[in-house]
C-alpha positions in Angstrom: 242.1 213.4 71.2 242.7 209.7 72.3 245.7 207.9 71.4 243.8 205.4 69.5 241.4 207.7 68.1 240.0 206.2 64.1 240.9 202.7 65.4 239.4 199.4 66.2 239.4 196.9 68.4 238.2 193.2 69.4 238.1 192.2 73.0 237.0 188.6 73.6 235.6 187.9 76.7 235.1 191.7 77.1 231.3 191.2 79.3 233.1 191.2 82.4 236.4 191.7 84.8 239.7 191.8 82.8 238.0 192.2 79.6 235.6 194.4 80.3 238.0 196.6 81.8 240.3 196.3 79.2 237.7 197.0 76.3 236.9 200.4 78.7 240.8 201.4 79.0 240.8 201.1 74.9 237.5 202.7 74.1 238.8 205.7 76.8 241.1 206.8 74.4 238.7 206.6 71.3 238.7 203.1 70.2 235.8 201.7 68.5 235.5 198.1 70.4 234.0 194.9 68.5 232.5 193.1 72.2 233.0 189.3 71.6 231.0 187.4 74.7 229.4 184.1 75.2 226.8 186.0 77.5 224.8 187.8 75.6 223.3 189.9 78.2 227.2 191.1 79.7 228.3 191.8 76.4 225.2 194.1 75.5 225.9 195.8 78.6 229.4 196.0 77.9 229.1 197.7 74.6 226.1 200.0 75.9 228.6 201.2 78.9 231.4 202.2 76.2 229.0 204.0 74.3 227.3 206.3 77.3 230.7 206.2 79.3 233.2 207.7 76.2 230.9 208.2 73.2 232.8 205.3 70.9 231.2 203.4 69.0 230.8 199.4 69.8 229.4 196.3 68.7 228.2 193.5 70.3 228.9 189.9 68.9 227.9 187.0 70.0 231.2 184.4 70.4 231.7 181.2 72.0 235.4 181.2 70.9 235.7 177.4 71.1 234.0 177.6 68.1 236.5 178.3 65.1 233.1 179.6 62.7 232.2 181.9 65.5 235.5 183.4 65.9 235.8 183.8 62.1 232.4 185.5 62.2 234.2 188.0 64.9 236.6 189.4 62.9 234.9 189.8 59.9 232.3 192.2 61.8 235.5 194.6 62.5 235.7 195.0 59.1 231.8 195.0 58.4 230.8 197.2 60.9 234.2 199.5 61.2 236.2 199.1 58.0 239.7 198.0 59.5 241.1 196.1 62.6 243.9 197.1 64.4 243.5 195.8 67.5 243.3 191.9 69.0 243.0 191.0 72.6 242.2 187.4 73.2 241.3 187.5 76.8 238.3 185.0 76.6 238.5 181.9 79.4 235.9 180.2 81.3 236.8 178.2 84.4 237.7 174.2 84.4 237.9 173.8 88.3 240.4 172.4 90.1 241.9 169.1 90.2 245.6 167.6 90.6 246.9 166.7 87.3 246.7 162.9 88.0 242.7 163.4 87.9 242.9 165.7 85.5 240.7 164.3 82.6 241.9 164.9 78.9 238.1 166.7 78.4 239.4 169.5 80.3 243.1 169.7 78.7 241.6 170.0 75.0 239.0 172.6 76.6 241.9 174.5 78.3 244.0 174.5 75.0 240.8 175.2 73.0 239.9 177.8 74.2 243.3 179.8 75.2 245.5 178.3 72.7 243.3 177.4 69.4 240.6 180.4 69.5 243.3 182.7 69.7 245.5 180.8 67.1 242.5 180.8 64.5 241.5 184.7 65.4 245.0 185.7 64.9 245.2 183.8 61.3 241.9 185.6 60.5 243.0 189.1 61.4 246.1 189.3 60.4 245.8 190.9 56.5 243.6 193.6 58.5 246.3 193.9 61.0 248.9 194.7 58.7 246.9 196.7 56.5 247.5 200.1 58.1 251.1 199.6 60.0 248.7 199.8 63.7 248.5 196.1 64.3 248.7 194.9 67.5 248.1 191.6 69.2 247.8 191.6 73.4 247.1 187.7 74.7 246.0 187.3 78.3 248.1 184.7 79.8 248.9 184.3 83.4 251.2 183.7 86.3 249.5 180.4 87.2 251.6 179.0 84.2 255.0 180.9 85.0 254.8 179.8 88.7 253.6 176.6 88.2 250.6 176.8 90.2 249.2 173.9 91.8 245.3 172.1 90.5 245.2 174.1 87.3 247.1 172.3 84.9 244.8 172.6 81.6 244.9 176.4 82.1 248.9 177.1 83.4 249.8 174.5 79.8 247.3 176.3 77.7 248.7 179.8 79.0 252.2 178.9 78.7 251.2 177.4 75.3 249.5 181.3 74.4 252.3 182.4 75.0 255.0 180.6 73.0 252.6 181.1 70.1 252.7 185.3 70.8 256.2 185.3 70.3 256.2 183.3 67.6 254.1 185.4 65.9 255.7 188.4 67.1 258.7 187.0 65.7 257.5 186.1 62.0 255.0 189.9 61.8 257.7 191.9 63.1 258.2 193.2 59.2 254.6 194.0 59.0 254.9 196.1 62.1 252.3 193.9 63.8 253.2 194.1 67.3 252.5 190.7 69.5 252.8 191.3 73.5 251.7 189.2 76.1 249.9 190.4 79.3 250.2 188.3 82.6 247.6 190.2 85.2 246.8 190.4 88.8 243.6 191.5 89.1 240.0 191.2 90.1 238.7 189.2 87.4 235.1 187.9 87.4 236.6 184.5 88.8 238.3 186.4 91.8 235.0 188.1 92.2 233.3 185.3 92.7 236.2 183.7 95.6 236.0 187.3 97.8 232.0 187.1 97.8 232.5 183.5 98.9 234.9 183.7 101.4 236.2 187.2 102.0 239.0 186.2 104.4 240.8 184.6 101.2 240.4 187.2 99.2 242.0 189.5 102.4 245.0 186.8 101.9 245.3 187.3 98.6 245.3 191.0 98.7 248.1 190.7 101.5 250.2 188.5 100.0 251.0 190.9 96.8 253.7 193.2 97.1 251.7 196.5 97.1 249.1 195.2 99.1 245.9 194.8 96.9 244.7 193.1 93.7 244.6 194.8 90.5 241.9 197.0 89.0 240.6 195.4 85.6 240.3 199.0 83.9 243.0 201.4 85.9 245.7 198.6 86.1 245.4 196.4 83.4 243.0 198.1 80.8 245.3 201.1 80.9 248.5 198.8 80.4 246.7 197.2 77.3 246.0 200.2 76.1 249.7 201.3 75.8 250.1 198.0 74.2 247.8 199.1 71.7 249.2 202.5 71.5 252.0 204.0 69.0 253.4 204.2 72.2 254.8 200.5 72.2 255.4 200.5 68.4 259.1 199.4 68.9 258.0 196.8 71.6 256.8 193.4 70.6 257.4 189.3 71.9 257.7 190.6 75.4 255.1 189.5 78.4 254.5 192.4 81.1 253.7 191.5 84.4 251.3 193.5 85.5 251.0 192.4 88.8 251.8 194.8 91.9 254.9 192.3 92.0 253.6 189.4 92.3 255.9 187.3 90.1 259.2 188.9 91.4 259.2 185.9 94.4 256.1 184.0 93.2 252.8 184.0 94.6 252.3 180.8 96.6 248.9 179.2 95.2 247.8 176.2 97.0 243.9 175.7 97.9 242.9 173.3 99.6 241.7 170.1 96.7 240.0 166.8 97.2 
C-alpha cells in the first residue's frame, strides 16, 4: 500500500529531469499520473516508464502550458480519464538564456511570467473544485533559488519564480478551509537544463557539485520526487504556504551564480 494509493495526479513538464522524477516519486507510492509535456515523444516515454516501473496507471497529454486552452484541456483529462484530481505540480519551464536585465527584452519577461506564473495561475483556477472535492488537495509549484538569491542574467525566470511563489501562498492562504494544501518547492537538482551544462563542460558541473554543502547535486526522483511526494501525502496535511528548500543547503549562505555573459 502506497501513501497515495486511489489518487491522482498532474505533473507538467513531467518528460524529463525534475518532473520526470517527480511524476516517478508520486506514481511509487500508487498515484495515477496525468503526464503534461510539450514533447510528445518524452512524455510518452514518461508515462510508459510509470506504468512498467510501478504498475499505475498514466496518461499522456499533450501541453504547451503557455497556452491557457491546453492547460484547460489538462485538467479536465484527470477527471476524464481518472474521476478526481488531487494532486497539481506545476513544474513546466523551458529555458530563455541568459542576458543582463538591461538587454533583457520584454518578449522574454511575458514568456518567463507566462509560462511560470499564468499557466500555473489558470491550472490552479481550473482544478480547484476537483481539489477540494475529496479533502486530498494539494498544490506543489516549482520555484527556485535563482529568485531567492537574486541570481545574476536570469531575470524573466528569478521575477516569474518569485511571482509563483507569492501566488502559492496566496492561495494557500484563501483554500486553507477547503483543506487544499499549497507548498512551494525550491530544488537543487540535475534537471534537464543542468544536464545539458555537465555534458557541455563537465568541469562546471564539478564546480557546481562542490560548491553545495553536501557535496553533489540533487537526484530528480530520490531527492526531490520523494520530497513532493510527502507534499502530496496526508503526511503534510497540516503544512501549507511554506517553500522547502530542498537543496543539500544550498540557500543557507547562497550559492554564488555568475557565468560568464556577453
Amino acid at each position: 500500500m502506497g501513501k497515495l494509493d486511489g489518487r491522482v495526479a498532474i505533473v507538467t513538464g513531467a518528460g524529463m529531469g525534475i518532473g520526470r522524477g517527480v511524476a516517478g516519486a508520486l506514481a511509487r507510492e500508487g498515484a495515477s499520473v496525468v503526464v503534461a509535456e510539450v514533447d510528445e515523444a518524452a512524455g510518452v516515454d514518461t508515462a510508459r516508464w510509470l506504468t512498467d516501473r510501478w504498475g499505475v496507471r498514466a496518461h499522456f497529454v499533450p501541453t504547451d502550458v503557455t497556452d491557457r486552452e491546453q492547460v484547460h484541456a489538462m485538467v479536465d483529462s484527470a477527471a476524464a480519464e481518472f474521476g478526481r484530481l488531487d494532486i497539481l505540480v506545476n513544474n513546466a519551464w523551458r529555458s530563455l538564456g541568459f542576458a543582463r536585465m538591461e538587454a533583457t527584452s520584454e518578449e522574454s519577461m511575458q514568456a518567463g511570467f507566462d509560462m511560470a506564473v499564468m499557466a500555473a495561475f489558470q491550472a490552479m483556477q481550473r482544478a480547484y473544485p476537483e481539489l477540494a472535492r475529496h479533502g486530498t488537495g494539494r498544490v506543489i509549484n516549482m520555484c527556485s533559488l535563482n529568485g531567492v538569491n537574486a541570481h545574476m542574467y536570469s531575470v524573466a525566470y528569478n521575477a516569474a519564480k518569485e511571482a509563483l511563489r507569492s501566488m502559492t501562498r496566496t492561495a494557500a492562504r484563501e483554500w486553507a478551509p477547503a483543506q487544499v494544501c499549497c507548498n512551494v518547492i525550491c530544488p537543487g537538482a540535475q534537471s534537464a537544463a543542468y544536464q545539458r551544462v555537465a555534458e557541455a563542460d563537465p568541469q562546471m558541473a564539478a564546480t557546481q557539485a562542490a560548491a553545495n554543502p553536501m557535496g553533489r547535486i540533487g537526484d530528480p526522483l530520490e531527492d526531490i520526487g520523494t520530497v513532493a511526494a510527502f507534499l502530496a501525502s496526508d503526511d503534510s496535511r497540516y503544512l501549507t504556504g511554506n517553500t522547502l528548500f530542498v537543496d543539500g543547503g544550498s540557500h543557507i549562505n547562497g550559492v554564488q551564480w555568475a557565468p560568464d555573459v556577453d
